[in-house]
PAMITOR-649393 format. One record per residue (C-alpha): residue number from 1; x, y, z; residue in one letter. Coordinates in steps of 0.25 Angstrom, whole numbers. Layout:
<nodes>
<NUM,<X,Y,Z>,'A'>
...
</nodes>
This chain:
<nodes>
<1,<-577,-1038,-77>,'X'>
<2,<-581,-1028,-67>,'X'>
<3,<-569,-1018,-71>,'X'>
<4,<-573,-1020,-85>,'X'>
<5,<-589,-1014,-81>,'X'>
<6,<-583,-1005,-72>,'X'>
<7,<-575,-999,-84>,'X'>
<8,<-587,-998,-93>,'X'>
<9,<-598,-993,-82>,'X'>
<10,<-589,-981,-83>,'X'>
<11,<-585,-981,-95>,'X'>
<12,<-602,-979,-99>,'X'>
<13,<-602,-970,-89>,'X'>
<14,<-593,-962,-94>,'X'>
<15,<-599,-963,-107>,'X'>
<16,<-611,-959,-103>,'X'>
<17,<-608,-946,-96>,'X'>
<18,<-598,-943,-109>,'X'>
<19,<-612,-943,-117>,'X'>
<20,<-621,-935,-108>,'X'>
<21,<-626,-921,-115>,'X'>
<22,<-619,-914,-104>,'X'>
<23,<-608,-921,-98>,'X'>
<24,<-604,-912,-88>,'X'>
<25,<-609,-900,-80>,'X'>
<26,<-602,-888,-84>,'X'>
<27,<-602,-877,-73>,'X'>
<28,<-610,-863,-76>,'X'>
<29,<-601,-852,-81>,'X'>
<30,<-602,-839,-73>,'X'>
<31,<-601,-826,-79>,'X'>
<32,<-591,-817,-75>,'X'>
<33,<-590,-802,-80>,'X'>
<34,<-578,-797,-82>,'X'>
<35,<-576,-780,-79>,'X'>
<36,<-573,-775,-92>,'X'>
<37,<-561,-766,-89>,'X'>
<38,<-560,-753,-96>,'X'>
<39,<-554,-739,-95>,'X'>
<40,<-553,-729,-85>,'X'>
<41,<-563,-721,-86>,'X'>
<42,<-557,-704,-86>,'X'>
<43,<-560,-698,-73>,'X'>
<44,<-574,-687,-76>,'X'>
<45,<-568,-672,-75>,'X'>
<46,<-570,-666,-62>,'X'>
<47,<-581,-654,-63>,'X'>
<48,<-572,-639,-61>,'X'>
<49,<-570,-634,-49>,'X'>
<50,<-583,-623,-45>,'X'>
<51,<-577,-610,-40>,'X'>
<52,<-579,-607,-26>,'X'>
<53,<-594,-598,-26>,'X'>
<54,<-592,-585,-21>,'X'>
<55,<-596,-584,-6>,'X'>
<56,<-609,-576,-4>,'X'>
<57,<-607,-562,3>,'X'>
<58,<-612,-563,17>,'X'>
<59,<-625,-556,19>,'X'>
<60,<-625,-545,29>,'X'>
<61,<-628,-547,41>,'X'>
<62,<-644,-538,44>,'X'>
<63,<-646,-529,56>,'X'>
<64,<-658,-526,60>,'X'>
<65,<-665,-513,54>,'X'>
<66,<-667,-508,39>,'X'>
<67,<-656,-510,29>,'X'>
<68,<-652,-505,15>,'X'>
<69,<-650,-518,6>,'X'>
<70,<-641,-512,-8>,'X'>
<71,<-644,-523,-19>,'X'>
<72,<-638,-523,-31>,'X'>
<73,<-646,-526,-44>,'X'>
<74,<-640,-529,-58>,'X'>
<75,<-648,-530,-71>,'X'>
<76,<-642,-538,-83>,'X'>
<77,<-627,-538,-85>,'X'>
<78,<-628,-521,-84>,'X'>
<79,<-620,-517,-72>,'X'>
<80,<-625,-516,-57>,'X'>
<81,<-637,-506,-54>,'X'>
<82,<-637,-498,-43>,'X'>
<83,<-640,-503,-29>,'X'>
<84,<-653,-503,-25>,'X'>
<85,<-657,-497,-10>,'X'>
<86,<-667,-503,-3>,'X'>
<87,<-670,-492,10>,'X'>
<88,<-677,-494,22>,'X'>
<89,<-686,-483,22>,'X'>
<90,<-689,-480,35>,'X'>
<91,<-674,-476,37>,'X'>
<92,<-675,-464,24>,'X'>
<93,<-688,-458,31>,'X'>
<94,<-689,-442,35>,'X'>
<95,<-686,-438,48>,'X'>
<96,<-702,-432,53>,'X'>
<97,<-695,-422,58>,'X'>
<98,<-693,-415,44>,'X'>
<99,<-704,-424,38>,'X'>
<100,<-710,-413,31>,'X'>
<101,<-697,-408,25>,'X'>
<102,<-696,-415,11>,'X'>
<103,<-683,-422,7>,'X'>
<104,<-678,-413,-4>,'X'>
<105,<-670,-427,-9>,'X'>
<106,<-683,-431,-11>,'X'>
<107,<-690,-420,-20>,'X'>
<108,<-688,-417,-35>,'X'>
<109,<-692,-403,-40>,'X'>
<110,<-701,-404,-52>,'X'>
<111,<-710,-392,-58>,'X'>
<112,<-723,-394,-50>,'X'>
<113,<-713,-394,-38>,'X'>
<114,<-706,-404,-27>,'X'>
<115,<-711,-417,-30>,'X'>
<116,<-706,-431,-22>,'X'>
<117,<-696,-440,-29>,'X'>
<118,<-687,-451,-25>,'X'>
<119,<-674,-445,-19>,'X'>
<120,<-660,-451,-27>,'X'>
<121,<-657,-459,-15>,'X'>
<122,<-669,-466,-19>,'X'>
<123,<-677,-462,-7>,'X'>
<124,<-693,-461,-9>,'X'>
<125,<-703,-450,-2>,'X'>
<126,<-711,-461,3>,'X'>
<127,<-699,-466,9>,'X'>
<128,<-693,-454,16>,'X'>
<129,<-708,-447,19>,'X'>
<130,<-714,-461,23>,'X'>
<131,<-716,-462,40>,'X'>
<132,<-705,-471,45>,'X'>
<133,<-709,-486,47>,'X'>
<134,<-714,-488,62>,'X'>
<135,<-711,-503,63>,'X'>
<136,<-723,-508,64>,'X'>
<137,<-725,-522,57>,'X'>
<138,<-737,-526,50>,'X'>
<139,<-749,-521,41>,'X'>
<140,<-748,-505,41>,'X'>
<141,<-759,-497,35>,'X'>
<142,<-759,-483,30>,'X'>
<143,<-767,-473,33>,'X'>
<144,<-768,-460,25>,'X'>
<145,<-777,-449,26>,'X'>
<146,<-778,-440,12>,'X'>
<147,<-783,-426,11>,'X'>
<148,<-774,-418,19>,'X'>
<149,<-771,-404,16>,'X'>
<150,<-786,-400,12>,'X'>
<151,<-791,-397,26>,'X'>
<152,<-782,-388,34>,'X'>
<153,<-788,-394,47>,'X'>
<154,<-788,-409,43>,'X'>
<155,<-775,-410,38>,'X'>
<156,<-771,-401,50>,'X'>
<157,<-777,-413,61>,'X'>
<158,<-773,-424,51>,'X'>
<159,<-758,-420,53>,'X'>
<160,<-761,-417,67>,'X'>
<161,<-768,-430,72>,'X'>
<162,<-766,-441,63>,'X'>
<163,<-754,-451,67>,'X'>
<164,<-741,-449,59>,'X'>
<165,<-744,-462,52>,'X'>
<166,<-755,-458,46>,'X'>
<167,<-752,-452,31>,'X'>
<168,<-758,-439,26>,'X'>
<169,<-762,-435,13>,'X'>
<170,<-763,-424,7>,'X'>
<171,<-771,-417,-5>,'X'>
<172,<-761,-408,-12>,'X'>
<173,<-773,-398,-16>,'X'>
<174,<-773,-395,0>,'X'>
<175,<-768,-383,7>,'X'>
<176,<-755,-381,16>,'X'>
<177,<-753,-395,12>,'X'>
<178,<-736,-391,13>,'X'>
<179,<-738,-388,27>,'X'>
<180,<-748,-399,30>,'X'>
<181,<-739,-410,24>,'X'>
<182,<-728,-404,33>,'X'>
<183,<-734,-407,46>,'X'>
<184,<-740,-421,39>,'X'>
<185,<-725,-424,39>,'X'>
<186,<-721,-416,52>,'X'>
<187,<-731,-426,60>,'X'>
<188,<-726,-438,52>,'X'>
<189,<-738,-441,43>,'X'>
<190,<-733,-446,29>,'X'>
<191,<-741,-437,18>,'X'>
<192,<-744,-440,3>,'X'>
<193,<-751,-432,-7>,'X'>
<194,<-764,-435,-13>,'X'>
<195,<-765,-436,-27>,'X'>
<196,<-778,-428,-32>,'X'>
<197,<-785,-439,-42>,'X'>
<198,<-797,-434,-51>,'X'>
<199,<-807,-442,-44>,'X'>
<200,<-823,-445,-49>,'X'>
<201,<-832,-435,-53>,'X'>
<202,<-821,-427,-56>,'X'>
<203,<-819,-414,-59>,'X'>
<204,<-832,-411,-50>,'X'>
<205,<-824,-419,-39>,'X'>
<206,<-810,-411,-41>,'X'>
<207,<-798,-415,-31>,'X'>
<208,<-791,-402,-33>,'X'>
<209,<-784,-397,-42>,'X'>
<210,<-770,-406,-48>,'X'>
<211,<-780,-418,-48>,'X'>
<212,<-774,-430,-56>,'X'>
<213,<-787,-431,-67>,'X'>
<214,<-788,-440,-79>,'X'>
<215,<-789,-431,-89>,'X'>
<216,<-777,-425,-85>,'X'>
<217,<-765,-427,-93>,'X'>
<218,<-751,-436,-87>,'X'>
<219,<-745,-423,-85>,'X'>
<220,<-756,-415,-79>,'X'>
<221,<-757,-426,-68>,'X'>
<222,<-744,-428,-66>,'X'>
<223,<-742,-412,-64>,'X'>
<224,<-754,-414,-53>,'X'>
<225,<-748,-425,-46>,'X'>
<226,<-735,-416,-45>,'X'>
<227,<-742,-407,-41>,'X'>
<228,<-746,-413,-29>,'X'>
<229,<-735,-421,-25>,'X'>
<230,<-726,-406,-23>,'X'>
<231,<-736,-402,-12>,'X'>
<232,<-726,-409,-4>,'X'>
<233,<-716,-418,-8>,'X'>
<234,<-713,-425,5>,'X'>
<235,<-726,-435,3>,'X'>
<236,<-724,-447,6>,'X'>
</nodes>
């Protein structure tokens, strides 16, 4: 008898867990991702080879003192210009002790006479006449007293008792001024040349004669304003 209610105790249990909804436990799948293997992908093209940049010319090594710097200029796709000269002027200056001899290379021949012009090598008369540069360094001043040549005796203790840096001017409507401007230069002065403007009240207030009026025509001053440039033609 116990055998048989040991058979069907377990046979009802069996029974039992047979019907239940969800018998048994199942485990919980895990995702695995798989690499999708595909094809080589072709090798990116290597960028050309850059050409080797020119080396740069070594600048030259500077010494101490003035230099002339040549550059060379181009405009467009025309071919080079000419080299431009850049001068120290102090190094073009006129020996004092033939100041007052004008440099012929620095004179054109027009029909009012000798005037100043620039000389083919490019050299100025403000350059070459000009007192060379002292080496002083900071703010200069200028001092220039005018009306030279119309008193025989001022322009005479001018020359003879100002300092060399002090520029004389002289009135072309002066006398002697050729011989006056001479010694100027002799003594080291730098000269220029006044220009006689027509000034209020004028003609009762007249500079002279060759004055620079506005009533006057282009060419009529411009023959006036030769006019006293010729007096001499080493000014400055």
């Amino acid at each position: 008898i116990m055998a048989t209610v040991a058979v069907l105790a377990v046979a009802g249990v069996s029974g039992a867990i047979a019907l239940r909804e969800k018998p048994f436990r199942k485990p919980q799948e895990v995702a695995v991702s798989t690499p999708k293997v595909t094809a080589a992908a072709e090798p990116a093209a290597a960028p050309p080879a850059l050409a080797p940049a020119a080396p740069k010319p070594e600048a030259p090594v500077k010494s101490g003192g003035p230099q002339i710097i040549h550059v060379q200029t181009e405009e467009g796709d025309g071919p080079p210009k000419a080299a431009i000269v850049i001068r120290d002027p102090s190094t073009i200056g006129q020996n004092l002790k033939i100041a007052h001899i004008p440099d012929k290379a620095l004179i054109e021949t027009s029909e009012t006479g000798p005037l100043p012009v620039r000389a083919t090598d490019g050299r100025r008369p403000f350059d070459v006449y000009a007192r060379p540069w002292s080496g002083g360094r900071g703010a200069r001043v200028a001092i220039v007293i005018g009306g030279l040549s119309v008193s025989q005796t001022g322009t005479q203790a001018a020359i003879a008792k100002l300092p060399a840096e002090v520029t004389l001017a002289f009135a072309p409507q002066g006398n002697s001024i050729g011989r006056w401007m001479q010694a100027a230069r002799q003594s080291g002065h730098e000269i220029v040349m006044q220009v006689p403007l027509e000034p209020f009240d004028y003609p009762k207030v007249n500079p002279g004669r060759n004055t620079l009026t506005v009533a006057a025509s282009a060419d009529e001053n411009l023959k006036s304003l030769h006019w006293g440039r010729r007096r001499r033609p080493n000014i400055t």
